[in-house]
C-alpha positions as CSV (number, residue, x, y, z in Angstrom):
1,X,69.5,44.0,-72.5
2,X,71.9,42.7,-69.4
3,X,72.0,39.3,-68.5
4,X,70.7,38.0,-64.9
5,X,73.1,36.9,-63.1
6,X,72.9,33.9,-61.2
7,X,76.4,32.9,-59.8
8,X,75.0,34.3,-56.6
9,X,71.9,31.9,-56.8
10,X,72.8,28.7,-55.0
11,X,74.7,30.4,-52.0
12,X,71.6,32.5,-51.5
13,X,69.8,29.3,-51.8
14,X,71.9,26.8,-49.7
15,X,71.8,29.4,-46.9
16,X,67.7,29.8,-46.8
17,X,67.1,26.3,-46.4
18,X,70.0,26.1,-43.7
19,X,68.2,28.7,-42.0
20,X,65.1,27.0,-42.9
21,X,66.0,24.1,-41.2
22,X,67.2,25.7,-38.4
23,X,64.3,27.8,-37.1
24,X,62.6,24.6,-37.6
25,X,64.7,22.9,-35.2
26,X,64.7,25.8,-32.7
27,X,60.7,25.5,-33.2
28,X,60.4,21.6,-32.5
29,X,63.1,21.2,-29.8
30,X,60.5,24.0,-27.8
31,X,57.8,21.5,-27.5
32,X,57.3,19.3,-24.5
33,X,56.6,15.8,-25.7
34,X,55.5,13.3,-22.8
35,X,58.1,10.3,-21.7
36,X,55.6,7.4,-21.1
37,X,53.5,7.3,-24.5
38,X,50.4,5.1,-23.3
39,X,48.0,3.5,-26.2
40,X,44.6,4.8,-26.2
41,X,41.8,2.5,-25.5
42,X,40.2,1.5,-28.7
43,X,37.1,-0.5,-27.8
44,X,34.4,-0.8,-30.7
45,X,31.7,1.6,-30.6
46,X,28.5,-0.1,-28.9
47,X,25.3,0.7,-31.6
48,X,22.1,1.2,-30.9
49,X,20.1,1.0,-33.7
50,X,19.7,-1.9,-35.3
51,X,20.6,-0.7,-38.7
52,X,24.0,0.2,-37.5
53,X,25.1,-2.9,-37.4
54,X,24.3,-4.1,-40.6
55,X,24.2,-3.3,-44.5
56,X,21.2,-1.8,-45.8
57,X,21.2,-1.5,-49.7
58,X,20.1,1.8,-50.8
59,X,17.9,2.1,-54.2
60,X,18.0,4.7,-56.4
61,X,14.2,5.3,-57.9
62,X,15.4,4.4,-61.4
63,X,16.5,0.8,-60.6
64,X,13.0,-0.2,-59.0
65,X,10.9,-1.7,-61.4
66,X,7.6,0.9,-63.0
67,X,4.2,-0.8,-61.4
């Protein structure tokens, strides 16, 4: 049985992740990102409902007590 050789291995693998890396950077240097970055508004959510606004304990039928 012939052995595998690998002394190819780590050029084939060096130049895939170069490539890699460069279509990535081809990919990302496409986009249009915007110059003036503004933060978003982040005002708390008005609720209605009363129940909204506060903790309500839920019980399972096994923990209430047999009448």
């Amino acid at each position: 049985m012939p052995q595998l050789d690998t002394s190819t291995w780590l050029i084939t693998i060096l130049s895939m992740i170069m490539t890699l890396f460069i279509i990535f950077q081809l990919k990302v240097s496409k986009f249009n990102f915007p110059l003036g970055l503004k933060s978003k508004n982040n005002k708390k959510h008005q609720s209605i409902n009363p129940w909204e606004t506060k903790w309500t304990k839920i019980y399972s039928p096994h923990s209430l007590s047999q009448q």
